[in-house]
N, C-alpha and C positions, 0 to 999 in steps of 0.2 A: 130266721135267727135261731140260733143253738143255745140250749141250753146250759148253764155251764154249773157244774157241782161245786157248792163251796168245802173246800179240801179241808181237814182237819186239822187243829191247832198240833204244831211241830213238837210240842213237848206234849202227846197224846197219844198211845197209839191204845187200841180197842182189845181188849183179853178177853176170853172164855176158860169160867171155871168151872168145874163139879164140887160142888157143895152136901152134905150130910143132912138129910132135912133135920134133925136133931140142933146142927151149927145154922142152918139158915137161919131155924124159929130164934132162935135166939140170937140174932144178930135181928132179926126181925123186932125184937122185944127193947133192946137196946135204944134201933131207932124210933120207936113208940114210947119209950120211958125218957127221949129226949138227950141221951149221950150222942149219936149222930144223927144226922141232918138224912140218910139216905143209907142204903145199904154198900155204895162205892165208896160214900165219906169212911163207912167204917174198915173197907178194906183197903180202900189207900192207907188209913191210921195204921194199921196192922203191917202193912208192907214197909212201909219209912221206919217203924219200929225196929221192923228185924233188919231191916239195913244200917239204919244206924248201929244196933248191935253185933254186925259185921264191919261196920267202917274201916278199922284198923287192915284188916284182912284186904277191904276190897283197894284199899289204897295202895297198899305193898303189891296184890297184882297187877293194877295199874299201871304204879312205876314197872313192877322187875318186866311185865310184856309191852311198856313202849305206846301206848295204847294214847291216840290222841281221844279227847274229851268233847264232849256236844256235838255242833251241828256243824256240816260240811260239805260243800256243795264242791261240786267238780261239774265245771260249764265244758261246752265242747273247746271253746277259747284256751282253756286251762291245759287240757288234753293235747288239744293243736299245737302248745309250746313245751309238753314234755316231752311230745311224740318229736318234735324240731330240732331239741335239744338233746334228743340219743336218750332220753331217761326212760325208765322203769318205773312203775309205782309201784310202791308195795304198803295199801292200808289198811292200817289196822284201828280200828276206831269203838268206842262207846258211847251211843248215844245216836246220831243219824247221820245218816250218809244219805248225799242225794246225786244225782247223775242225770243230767239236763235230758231234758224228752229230744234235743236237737244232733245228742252225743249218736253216732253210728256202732253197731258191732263191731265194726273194723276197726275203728279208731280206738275203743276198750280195748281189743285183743292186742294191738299195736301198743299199748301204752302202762294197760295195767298186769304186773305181775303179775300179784296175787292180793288178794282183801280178803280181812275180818271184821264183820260186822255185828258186835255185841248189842244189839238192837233194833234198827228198824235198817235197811238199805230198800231207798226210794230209787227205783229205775224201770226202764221199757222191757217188757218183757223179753225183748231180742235182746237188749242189754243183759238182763240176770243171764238168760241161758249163755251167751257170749261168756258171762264169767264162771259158767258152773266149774270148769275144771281149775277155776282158781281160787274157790272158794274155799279160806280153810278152816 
């Protein structure tokens, strides 16, 4: 019997940052005086702040580049019937793109234009490489 990893919550994906130890201790001091709960609590606070104080901004890019929203799976099924029906994809997305572990290279190359992925894109690594030259 195989082991199997349990995959990470879809609205998660894992950062690395460099931090100042000057800003750490003090974000350290923060969560010890009881403002957040952990030192992620407080920089997730920090990041939704400044986003919100872009909203305006990131909305407008949004619309003016067309840019579909959340999550988005493309099964090979999906693939099989654009590739059937003579279509192109061309996606452009914020937020996650997923691309079935069953999808082949050939049937990406056969199907997808071109993709933008503001985000995370989940795919097989013959997948991504399959899209490198489409990636924009």
């Amino acid at each position: 019997m195989t082991e199997q990893r349990a995959r990470p919550p879809v609205d998660s994906e894992k950062i690395t940052i460099n931090l100042g130890v000057i800003d750490l201790g003090q974000i350290d001091l923060l969560v010890q005086e009881g403002f957040y709960s952990n030192r992620t609590d407080f920089i997730r606070t920090a990041i939704r702040q400044q986003l919100g104080l872009h909203g305006d901004v990131l909305r407008q890019a949004v619309a003016r580049r067309t840019l579909i929203l959340g999550l988005h799976d493309y099964s090979r099924q999906d693939l099989e019937a654009a590739r059937d029906a003579g279509r192109r994809l061309r996606i452009q997305a914020l937020g996650l793109v997923r691309i079935a572990a069953d999808v082949s290279p050939e049937l990406v190359r056969d199907t997808i234009e071109s993709i933008a992925v503001l985000g995370v894109l989940q795919a097989s690594p013959q997948v991504k490489a399959a899209l490198a030259d489409r990636y924009l």
